[in-house]
Structure formats: structure tokens, C-alpha cells
DOPAKE-520270 format. One record per residue: x, z, y of N, C-alpha, C, O, CB in turn. Coordinates in steps of 0.02 Angstrom, whole numbers, plus 50000, padded with zeros to 5 digits. Glycine has a CB too. Layout:
XZYXZYXZYXZYXZY ...
***
This chain:
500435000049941500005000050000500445000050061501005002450054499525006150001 500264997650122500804995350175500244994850224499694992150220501314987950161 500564998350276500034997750355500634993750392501244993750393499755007250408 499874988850437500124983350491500064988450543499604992450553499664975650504 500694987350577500534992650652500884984950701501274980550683501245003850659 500594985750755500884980850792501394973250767501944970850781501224985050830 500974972350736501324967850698501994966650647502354961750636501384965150734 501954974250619502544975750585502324978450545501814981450560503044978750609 502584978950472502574979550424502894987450412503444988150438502824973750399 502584994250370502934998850374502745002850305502165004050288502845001950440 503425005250263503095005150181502825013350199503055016750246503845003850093 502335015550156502345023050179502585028150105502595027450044501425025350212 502765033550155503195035750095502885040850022502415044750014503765040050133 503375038649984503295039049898503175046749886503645049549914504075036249848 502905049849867502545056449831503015058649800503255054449762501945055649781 503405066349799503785066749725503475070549673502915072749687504475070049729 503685071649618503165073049570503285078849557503865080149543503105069249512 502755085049557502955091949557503245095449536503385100549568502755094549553 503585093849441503975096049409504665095649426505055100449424503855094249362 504825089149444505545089649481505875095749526506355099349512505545084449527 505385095749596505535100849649505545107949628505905111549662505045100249701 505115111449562505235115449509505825118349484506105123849487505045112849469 505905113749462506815111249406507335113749456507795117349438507075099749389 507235111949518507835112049554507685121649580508155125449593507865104649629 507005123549581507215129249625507395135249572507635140849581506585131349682 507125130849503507365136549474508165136949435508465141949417506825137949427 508295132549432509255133249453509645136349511510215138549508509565126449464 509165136149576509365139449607509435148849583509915152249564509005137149657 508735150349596508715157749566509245159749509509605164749510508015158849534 509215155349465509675156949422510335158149431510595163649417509655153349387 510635153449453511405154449509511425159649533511875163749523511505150149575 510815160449577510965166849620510925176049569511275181149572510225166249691 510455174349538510345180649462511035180549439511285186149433509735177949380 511335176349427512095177849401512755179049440513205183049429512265172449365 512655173649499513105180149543512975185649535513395189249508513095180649611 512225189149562512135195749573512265199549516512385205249536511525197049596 512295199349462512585201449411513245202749387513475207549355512415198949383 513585195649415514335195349435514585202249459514855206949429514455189949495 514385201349524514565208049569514225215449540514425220849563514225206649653 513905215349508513415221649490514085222549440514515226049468512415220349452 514235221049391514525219849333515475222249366515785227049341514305210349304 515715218749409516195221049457516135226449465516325230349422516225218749511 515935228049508515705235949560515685241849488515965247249496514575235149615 515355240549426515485245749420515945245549371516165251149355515015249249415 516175240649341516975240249324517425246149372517625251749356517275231449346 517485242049437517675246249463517935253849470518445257349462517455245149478 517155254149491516875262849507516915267349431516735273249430515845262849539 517225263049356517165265949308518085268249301518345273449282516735261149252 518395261749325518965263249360519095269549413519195274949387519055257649390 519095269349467519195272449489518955280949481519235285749509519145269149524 518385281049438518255287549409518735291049376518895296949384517795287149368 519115283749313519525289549253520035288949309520425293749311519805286849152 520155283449361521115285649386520785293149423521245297249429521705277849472 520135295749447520335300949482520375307149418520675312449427519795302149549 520045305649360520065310449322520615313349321520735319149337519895309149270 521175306849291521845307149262522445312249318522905316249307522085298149252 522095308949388522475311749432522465319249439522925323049427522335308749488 521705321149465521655327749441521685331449388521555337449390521295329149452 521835328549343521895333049271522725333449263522945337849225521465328449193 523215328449301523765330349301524015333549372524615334149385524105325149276 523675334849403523735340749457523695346349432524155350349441523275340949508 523015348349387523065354849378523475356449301523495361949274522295357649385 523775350149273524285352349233524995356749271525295362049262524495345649200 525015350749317525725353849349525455359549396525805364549396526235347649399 525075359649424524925366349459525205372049415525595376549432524105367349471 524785370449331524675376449287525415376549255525505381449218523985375549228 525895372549262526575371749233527035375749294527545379049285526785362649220 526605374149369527035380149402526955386749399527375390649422527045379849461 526475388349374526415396049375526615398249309526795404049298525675398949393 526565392749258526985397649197528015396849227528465399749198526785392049083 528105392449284528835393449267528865400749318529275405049302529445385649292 528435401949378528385407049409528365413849353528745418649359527785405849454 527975413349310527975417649255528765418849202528945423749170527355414449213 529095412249213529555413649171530225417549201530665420549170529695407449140 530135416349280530525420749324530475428749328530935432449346530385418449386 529815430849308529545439149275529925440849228530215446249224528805439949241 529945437149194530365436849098530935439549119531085445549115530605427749048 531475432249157531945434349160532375440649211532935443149210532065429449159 531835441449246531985449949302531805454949250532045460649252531335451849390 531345453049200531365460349156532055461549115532305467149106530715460449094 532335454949092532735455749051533455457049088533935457549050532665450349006 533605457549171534145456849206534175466049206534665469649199534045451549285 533395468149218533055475149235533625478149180534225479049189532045476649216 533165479349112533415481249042534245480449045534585485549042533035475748979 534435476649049535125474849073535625480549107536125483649091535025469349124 535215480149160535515485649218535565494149188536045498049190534895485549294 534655495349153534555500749131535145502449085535505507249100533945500849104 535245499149033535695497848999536585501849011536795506848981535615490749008 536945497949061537425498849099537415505649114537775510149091537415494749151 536865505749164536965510849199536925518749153537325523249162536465509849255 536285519149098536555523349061537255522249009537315526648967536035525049031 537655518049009538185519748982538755518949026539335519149003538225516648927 538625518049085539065520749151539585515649127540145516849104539335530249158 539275509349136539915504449120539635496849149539395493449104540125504249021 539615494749193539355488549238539805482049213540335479849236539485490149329 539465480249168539945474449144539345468249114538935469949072540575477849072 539365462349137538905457349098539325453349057539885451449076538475452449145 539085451848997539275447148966538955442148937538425440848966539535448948935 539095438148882538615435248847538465437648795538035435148760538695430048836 538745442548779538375444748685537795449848725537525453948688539145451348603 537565450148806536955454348810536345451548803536345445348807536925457548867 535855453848795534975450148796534925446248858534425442648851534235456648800 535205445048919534915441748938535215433248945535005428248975534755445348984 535805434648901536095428548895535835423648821535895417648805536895430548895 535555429548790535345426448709534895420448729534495421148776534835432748649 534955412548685534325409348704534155409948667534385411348612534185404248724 533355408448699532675410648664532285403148649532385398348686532155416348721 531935402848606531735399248552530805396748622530545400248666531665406148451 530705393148609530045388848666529455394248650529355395548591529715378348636 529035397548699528665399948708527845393748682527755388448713528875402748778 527515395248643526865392648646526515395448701526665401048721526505393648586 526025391948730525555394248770525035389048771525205383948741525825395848835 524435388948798523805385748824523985378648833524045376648891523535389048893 524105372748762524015366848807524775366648803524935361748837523585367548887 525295369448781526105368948777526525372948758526475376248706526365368048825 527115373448809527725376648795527985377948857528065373348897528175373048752 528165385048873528935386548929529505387248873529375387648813528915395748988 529995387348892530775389648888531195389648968531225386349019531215383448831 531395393948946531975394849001532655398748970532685401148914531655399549067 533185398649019533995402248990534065403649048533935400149097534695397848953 534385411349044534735413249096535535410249101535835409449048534685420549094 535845408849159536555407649143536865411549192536475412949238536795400249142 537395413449197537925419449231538035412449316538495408249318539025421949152 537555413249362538005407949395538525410649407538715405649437537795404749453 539165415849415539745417549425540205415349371540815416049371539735423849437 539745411949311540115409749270540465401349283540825398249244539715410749214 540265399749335540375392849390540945393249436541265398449432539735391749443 541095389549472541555390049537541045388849565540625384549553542205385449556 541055394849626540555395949686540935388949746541365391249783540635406749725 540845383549753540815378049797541145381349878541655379949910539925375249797 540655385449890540715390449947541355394449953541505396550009540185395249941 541685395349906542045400749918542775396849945543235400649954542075405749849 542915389249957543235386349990543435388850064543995389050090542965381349984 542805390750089542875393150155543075401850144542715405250107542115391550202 543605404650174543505412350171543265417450203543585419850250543885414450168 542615420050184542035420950217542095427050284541615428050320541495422950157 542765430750293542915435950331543315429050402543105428550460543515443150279 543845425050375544195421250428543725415150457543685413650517544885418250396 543385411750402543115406250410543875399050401543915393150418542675407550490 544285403350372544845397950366544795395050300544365397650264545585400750376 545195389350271545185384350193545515392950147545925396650176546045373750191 545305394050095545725398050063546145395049982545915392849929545255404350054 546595395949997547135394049966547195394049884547375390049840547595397849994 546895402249889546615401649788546315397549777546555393549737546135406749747 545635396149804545075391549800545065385949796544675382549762544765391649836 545635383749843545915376349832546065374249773545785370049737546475375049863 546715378549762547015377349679546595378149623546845375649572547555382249659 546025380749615545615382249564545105374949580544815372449531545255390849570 545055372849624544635368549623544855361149616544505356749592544295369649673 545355360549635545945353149632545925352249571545685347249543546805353649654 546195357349542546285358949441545595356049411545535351649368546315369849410 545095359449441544375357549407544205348549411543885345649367543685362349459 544435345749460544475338149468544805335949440544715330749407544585335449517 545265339049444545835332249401545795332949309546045329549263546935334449428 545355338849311545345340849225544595338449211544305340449160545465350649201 544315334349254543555329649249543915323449271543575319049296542775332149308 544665322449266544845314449306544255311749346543945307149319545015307749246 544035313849411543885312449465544055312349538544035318349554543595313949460 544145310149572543595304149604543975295449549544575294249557543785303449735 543615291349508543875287749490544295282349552544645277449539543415285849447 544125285249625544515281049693544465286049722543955289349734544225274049737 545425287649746545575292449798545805296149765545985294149710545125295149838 545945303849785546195307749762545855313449765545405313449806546685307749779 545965320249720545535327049734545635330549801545235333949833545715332449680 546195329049814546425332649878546065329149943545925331849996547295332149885 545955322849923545495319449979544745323349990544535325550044545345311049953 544465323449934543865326449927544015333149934543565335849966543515324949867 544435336849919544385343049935544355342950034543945345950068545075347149893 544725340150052544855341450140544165339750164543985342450216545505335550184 543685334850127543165331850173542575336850157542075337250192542985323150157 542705341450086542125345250102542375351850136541955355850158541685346650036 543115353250141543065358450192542855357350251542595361850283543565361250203 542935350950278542575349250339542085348650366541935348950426542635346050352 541555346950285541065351450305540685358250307540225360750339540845349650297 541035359850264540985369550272541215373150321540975378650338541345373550222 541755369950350542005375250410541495372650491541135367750501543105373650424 541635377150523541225376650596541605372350634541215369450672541125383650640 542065370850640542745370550679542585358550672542305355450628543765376750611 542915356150735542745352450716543525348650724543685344250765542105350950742 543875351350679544675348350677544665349050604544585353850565545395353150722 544875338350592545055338850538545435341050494545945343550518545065336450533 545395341050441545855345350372546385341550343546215337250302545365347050301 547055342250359547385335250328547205329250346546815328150393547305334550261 547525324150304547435317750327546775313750302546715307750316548035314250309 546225317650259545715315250245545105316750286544695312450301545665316450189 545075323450305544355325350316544105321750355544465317650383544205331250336 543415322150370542825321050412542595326550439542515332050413542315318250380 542445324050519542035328950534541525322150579541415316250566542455336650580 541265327150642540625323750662540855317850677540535312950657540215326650718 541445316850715541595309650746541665305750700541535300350728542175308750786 541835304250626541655301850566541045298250545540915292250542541685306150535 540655304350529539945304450522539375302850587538805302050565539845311350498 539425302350637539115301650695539215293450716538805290550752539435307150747 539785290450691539845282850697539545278150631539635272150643540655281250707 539235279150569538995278050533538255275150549538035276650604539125282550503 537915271950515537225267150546536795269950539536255267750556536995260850521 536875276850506536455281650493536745287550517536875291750474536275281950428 536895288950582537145295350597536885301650592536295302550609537285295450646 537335307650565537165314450553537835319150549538415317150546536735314750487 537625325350549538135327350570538475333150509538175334750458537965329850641 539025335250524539255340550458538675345550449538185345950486540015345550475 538775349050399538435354450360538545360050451538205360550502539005357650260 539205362950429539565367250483539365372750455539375377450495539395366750562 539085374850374538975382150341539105379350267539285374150239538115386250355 538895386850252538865386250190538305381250155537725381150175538825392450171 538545377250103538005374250029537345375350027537235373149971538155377449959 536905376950044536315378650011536105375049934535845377749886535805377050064 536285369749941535875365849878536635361349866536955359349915534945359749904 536925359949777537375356149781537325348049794537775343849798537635357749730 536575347349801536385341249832536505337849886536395331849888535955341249837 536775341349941537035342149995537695337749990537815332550021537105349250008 538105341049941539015336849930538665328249931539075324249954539605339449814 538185326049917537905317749906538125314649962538375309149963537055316249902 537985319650025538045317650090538615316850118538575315150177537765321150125 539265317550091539845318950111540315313250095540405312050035540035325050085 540565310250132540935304550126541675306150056542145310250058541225303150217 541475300850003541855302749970541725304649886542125304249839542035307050008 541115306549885540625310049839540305306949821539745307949845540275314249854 540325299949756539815293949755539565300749682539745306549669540185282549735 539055295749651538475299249615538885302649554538845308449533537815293449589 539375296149527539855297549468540315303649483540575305149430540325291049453 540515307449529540785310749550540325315849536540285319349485541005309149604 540015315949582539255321449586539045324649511539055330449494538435316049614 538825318249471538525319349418538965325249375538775330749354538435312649385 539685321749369540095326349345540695332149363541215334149336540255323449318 540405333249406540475339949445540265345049435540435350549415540305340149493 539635340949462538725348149464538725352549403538485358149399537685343249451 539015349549360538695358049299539265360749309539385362749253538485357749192 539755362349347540485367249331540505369149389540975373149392541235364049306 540135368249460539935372749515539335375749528538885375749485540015370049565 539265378849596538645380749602538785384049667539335385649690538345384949543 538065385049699538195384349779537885395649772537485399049741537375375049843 538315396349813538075403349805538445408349874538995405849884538355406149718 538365412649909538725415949964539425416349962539615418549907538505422249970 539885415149999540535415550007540755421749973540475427249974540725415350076 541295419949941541595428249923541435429249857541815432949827541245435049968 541015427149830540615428249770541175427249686541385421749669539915421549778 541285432149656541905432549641541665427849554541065426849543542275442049648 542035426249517542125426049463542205431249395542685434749377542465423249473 541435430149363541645434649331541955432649232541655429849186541015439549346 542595435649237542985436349189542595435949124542765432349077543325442149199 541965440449125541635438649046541265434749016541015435448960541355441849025 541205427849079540535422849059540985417849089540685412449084539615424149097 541575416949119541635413649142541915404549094542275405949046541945417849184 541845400249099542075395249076542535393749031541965394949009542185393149110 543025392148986543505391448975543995386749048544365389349091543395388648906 543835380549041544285378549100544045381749163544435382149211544305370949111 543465383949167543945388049256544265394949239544475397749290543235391049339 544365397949193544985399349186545655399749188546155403049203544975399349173 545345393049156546175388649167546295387249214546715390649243546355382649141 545975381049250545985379949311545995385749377546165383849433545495376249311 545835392249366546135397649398546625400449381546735405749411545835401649405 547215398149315547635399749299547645408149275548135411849278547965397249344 547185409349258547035417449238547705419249191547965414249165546175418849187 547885423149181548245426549131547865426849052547285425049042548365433749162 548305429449001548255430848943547485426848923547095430748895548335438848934 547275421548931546715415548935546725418248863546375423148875546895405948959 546855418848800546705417548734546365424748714545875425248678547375415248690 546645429148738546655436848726545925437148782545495441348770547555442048753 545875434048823545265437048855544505433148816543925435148812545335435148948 544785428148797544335422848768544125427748689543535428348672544845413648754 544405429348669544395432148606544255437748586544205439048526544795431748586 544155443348650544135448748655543275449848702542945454948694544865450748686 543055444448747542685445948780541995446148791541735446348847542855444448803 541555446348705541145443848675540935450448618540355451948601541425436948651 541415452848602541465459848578541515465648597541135470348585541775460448554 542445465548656542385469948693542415465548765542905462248782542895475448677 541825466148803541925465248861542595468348902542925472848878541365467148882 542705466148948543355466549006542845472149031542285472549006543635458449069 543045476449082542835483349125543305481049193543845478249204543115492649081 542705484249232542995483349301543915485649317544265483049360542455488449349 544095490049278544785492949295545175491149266545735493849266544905498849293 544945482849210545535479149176545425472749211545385467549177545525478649090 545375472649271545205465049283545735462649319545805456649329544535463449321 546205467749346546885467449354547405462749316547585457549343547035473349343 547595464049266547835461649228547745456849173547995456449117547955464849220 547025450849227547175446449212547145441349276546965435449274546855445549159 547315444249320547225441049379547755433549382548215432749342547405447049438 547645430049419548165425949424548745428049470548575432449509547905420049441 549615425349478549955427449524549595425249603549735427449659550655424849508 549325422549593549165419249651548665421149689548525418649743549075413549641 548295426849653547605429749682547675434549721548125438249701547145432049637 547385436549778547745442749832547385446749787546875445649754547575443649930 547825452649795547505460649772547315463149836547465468649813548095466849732 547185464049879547185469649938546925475349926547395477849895546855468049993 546425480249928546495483849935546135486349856545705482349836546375484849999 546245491849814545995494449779545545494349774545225491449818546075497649777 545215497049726544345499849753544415506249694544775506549644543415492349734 543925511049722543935516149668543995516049594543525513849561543465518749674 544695518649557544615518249511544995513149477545025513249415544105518449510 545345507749517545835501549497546605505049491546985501049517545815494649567 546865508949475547205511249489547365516649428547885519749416547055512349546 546685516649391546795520849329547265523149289547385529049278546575519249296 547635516549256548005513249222548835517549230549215519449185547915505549249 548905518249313549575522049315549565528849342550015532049369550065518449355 548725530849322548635539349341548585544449278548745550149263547875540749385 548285539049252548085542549181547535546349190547295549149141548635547349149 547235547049251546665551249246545955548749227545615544049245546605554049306 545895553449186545115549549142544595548149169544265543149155544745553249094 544385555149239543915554149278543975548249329543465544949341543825559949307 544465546949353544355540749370544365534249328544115529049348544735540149411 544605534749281544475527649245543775530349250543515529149305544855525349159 543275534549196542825532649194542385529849259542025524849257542655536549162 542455532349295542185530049378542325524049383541885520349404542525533349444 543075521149364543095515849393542895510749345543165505349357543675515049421 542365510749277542165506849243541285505949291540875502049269542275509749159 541185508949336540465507749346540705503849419540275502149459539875515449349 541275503049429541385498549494541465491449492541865489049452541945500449528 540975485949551540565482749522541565478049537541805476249483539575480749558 541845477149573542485472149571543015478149560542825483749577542645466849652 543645477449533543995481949506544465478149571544675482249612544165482549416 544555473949578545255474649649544815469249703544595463549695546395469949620 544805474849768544415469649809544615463249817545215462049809544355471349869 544235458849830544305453549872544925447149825545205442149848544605457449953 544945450149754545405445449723544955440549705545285437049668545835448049663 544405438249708544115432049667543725435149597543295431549572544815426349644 543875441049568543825438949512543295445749488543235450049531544585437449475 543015446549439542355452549420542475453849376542975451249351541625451549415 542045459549333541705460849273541035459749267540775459849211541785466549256 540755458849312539945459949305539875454149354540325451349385539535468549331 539255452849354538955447949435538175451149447537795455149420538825436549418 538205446949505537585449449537537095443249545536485444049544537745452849610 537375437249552536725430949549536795428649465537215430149423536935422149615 536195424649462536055422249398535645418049394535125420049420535905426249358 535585411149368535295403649357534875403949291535095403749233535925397549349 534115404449317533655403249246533345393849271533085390149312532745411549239 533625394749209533305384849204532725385349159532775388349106533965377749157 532215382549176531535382449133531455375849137531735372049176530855386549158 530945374249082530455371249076529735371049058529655374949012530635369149058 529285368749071528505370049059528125364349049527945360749096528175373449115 527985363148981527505356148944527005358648943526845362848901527625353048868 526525356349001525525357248989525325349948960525615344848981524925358549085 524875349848917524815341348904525505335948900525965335948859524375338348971 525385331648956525805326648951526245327149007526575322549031525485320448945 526225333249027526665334349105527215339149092527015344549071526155338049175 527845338549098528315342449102528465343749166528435339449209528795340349070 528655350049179529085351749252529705356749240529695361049196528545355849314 530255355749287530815359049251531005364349328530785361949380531535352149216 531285369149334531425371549360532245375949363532555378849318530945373049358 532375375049420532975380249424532845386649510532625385149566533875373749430 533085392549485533015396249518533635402249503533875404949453532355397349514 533755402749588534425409749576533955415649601533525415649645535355409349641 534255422049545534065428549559534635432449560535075432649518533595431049514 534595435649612535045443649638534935446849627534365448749640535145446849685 535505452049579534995457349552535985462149602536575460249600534625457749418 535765466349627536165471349685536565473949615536325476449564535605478849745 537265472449632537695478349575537655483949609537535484249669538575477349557 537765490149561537885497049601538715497149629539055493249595537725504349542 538995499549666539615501349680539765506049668539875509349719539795500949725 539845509149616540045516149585539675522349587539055522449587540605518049612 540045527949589539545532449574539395536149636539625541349658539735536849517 538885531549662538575535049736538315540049748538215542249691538165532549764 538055544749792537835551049791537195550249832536745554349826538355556149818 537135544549875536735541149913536205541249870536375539449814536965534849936 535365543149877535005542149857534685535449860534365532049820534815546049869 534945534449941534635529049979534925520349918534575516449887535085529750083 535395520649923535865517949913535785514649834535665508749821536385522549930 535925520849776535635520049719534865516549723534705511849686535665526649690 534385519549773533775515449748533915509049744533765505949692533185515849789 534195506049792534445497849785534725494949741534775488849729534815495849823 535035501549705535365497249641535085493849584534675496149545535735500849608 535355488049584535005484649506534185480249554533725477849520534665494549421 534155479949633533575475149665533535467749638534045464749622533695474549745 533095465649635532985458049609532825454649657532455457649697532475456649559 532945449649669532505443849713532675434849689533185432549662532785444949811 532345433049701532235425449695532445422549769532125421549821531395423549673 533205421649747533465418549852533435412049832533685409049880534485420549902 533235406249771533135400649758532845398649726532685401349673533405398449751 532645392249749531985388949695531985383249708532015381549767531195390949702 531965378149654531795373049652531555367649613532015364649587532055372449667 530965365049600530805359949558531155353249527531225348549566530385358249584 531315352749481532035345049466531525339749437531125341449393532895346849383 531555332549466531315329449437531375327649370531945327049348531335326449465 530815326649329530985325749243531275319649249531515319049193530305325649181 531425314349281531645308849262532525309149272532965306149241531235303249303 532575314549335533435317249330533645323349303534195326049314533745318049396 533135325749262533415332649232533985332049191533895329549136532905336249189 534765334449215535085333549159535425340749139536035341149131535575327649168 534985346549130535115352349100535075350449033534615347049009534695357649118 535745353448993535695352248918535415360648883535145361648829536585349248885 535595365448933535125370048902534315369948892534065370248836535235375248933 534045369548931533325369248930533215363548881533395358748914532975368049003 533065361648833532895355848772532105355948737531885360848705533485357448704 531715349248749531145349448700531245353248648531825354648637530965343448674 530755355848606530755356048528530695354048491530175350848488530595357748503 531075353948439531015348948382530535345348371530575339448354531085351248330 529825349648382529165348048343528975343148392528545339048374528575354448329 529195342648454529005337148491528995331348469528815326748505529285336548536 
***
């Protein structure tokens, strides 16, 4: 059919047929039903995601939360057993630590809720105190300290570049206040202050042996094998004779080394034989009550001078100590955390009359703490258990 309009011809237009226009809308809907499903299907993928990561997260929060308070707990342990220790001593009027006592015995992994603690006490005086480079009355390099510590490097053949004596000058430089270098190696700020990362010396004592990282000179290989044969602790802090190392012994050149080694496990050393194994090289200055026994013959003072906590002042060297390194560990689930912490437990200084004085004796405190990452833990005391 065709209409004439002004003399023109015009076709009119074709009908479409209803099922077609149908067909098409319902492909549409459909498209769109399956996106929306798409995304429905997403979202809670998602949100099923992000549920277990928060589970996981919080459930290993309150692992390690609950892994810090058992190593907090394992720091109780070891103040009871420093306590007992003291009690110990002091009723047999003889101040001496060793290792054949309880608090050196290791102990076998604690079960608990969900895991395991362990921890070991270790003698830190059984270390070279880092600190004691500086001499804590002058603030000058001290000279024993040197030699005991040069010895300790070169008997770890380190620095594999340079020399010990290099590294020794650059960390006195940073221990001392003073800002004049040490020999022909040290560093001080004008060193360190031209670097692209400027900072400046320590100018004290160690706090953490993490610290030496920072010190020109001290790459990791160095560090690594260092760190277990020092330890950062107050100037002055003497060595004690019955826990102490085999090579820093040596390396302090101690006397009769075989006879003390062999003897000191059975019969501990006493404050008024610590004399005679001193090195030549160690100052004696002044006595202390009771060091002196030996050419008096008098009994009452020996016995006195077995409860005195250094038998010759200020030589470097002990019978007993007063700090001490518990290394733990704590497995809740699948979370380990490791810890190290120093405790002070106050030696007595003989036989005081001071009420005041005695109460202090045998005080505890926690002057350190710190969490070690499990991926750098390299304490070989603290160890999984077998059954792991």
C-alpha cells in the first residue's frame, strides 16, 4: 500500500512482529541478572575474605599478646630462682655463682595452654662487658680492656678487612664523650656527620649491642660473630671467674686457666682467691675486706672475706655477679616470640651491720627487655622441642 502526497510516491512503514522485540528485551534482563550476580558473587567472596584475614589477624594478636605475658611470667621463674640462689649463699656466708647452681641448670620446655615457654638463665658477666672499654671513674680507653678484647677478635679472625685495633679505636670513639680521635682509626662526629645519612656518636655507654651496627667498621659478618661473646652492661662490671668463658679467659690471659677450669664446677673460686688468678696486667688497687687473708692467716677474716662480693677492687675480675641474661621463648599456636632480658639482682658487700643496707641485698629488677625477631633469633640456648 503507498500514499500519493503531492505527487510523490511514499512507502509507509513495515510493522515488526511482536515476538522479535520480546527476544531482544529478554536478553537484555538476562545480561543484566548476571552481572548482578557477578558482583553479588564478588562482594561476598570478598567480605568472606576479608572476615578470615581479620580472624587470622586477631587470633595472632592475641597469640602473641598471650606469648608476652607467659615470657613476662618466665622472668618471675627466673627472679625466684636468682632469690633461692642468694638465700642459699647467704646462709652459707659464701657469695659465689657458678654453674653447677639451680639457676644455671637448663630446664626442659614448659607445657602450657596452646604451647610451650623455655627460657635459660646465663651469667651475663660470663661475657666481655663491651662497656668496660671506657674506664668508668676517668672516662679514659682502659688498657686491660683493650688487650682482652683485641685477643677476643683476632681469636674469631675478624674484621675479615682491616684490623682489630681499627675497630677497637672506632668504638672507643664512640663510647668516650670527648670528640678527639683514638689513634689513627677512630671516628668521631666529623666522620659520621659527613655521611648521606648523618648522625652522630653514641658519646655513652651501649645500651643495646645493636648499636656497634652503627659504627663505621662493623659490617653484619663482624656483628654476627661477635654478639654471643659480649654484652652491653654498666662500666666496671667485672668478670666473673666461675662462669666465665674458656677464651675470655684466655683472651684475659688469666692465670692457672686449667686449674681454674677444672676446679670451678665443683669447687667454686671465693671472693679471697680471685687474686691469684688475676692476670699480670690487671690493677689490684685497693683491697677490699678480707683479700688479704692468705698472708694473715686469720680465719675471721677469711671467713668475711668469702661473703665479699669482688675480692681485689677494681681488678676486672669476680666470684659472683650481679646481672644475668634469661633468653626465652614462647610457642602459642603458630606464633613464636623470643625474648631476652637483663636482671640485677644487688650483691651484698660483706658482712654489714646496716639494716638499711642488707635489706637491699640480693634486690631484683628487670633494667632490660627486649623482643628478637623469630626470623633473626640466633640463640642456640633457647631450642624447639624435639616433639615439634
Amino acid at each position: 500500500m503507498t500514499l500519493v502526497r503531492f505527487g510523490s510516491i511514499m512507502p509507509l512503514p513495515s510493522r515488526q512482529l511482536p515476538g522479535k522485540s520480546l527476544a531482544k528485551q529478554q536478553g537484555t534482563v538476562l545480561v543484566t541478572v548476571l552481572m548482578m550476580f557477578a558482583i553479588a558473587a564478588f562482594m561476598a567472596a570478598e567480605m568472606g575474605y576479608r572476615q578470615k584475614y581479620d580472624v587470622r589477624r586477631t587470633s595472632a594478636m592475641l597469640m602473641t599478646e598471650q606469648a608476652r605475658e607467659y615470657l613476662t611470667g618466665a622472668e618471675q621463674v627466673a627472679k625466684l630462682a636468682l632469690i633461692e640462689d642468694f638465700k642459699s649463699d647467704r646462709k652459707n656466708n659464701a657469695y659465689v655463682d657458678s654453674l653447677n647452681e639451680i639457676w644455671a641448670t637448663r630446664q626442659p620446655p614448659f607445657p602450657v595452654d596452646g604451647g610451650y615457654i623455655q627460657g635459660q638463665l646465663i651469667d651475663a658477666q660470663s661475657l666481655f662487658n663491651i662497656n668496660n672499654l671506657i674506664l668508668p671513674d676517668t672516662g679514659k680507653p682502659s688498657p686491660t680492656a683493650k688487650t682482652i678484647f683485641i685477643n677476643i677478635m683476632n681469636g674469631l679472625d675478624i674484621p675479615k678487612e682491616g684490623s682489630a685495633e681499627a675497630v677497637y679505636e672506632k668504638i672507643v670513639d664512640w663510647l668516650d664523650t670527648d670528640q678527639n680521635e683514638t689513634g689513627t682509626d677512630g671516628r668521631e662526629d666529623s666522620y659520621y656527620m659527613g655521611l648521606k645519612r648523618p648522625y652522630r656518636t653514641g658519646g655513652q655507654p651501649l645500651a643495646d649491642l645493636s648499636e656497634l651496627r652503627a659504627i663505621d667498621g662493623i659490617d653484619r659478618d663482624t656483628f654476627e660473630k661477635l654478639a654471643p661473646h659480649i654484652v652491653a652492661l654498666p662500666p666496671g662490671t667485672p668478670i666473673n671467674l666461675n662462669t666465665a668463658e674458656s677464651e675470655l679467659l684466655s683472651a684475659a690471659q688469666v692465670k692457672n686457666i686449667d686449674q681454674l677450669l677444672s676446679r670451678r664446677n665443683k669447687n667454686p673460686v671465693k671472693a679471697n682467691e680471685v687474686a691469684q688468678y688475676l692476670p699480670k696486667s690487671a690493677p689490684t688497687g685497693d683491697t677490699t675486706e678480707g683479700s688479704d687473708s692468705e698472708d694473715t692467716g686469720d680465719t675471721n677474716t677469711q671467713r668475711n672475706a668469702s661473703s665479699v662480693g669482688t675480692a681485689v677492687k677494681d681488678s676486672g675480675f669476680s666470684a659472683n655477679s650481679e646481672y644475668f641474661e634469661l633468653r626465652a621463648a614462647a610457642k602459642i599456636g603458630e606464633r613464636t616470640l623470643y625474648s631476652r632480658a637483663i636482671v640485677y639482682r644487688k650483691a651484698t658487700q660483706g658482712a654489714s651491720d646496716d639494716a638499711a643496707s642488707r635489706a637491699n641485698d640480693g634486690r631484683l629488677q628487670v633494667i632490660y627487655r627486649a623482643f628478637v625477631d623469630p626470623l633473626q633469633q640466633p640463640d642456640p640456648v633457647v631450642a624447639t622441642p624435639a616433639s615439634e
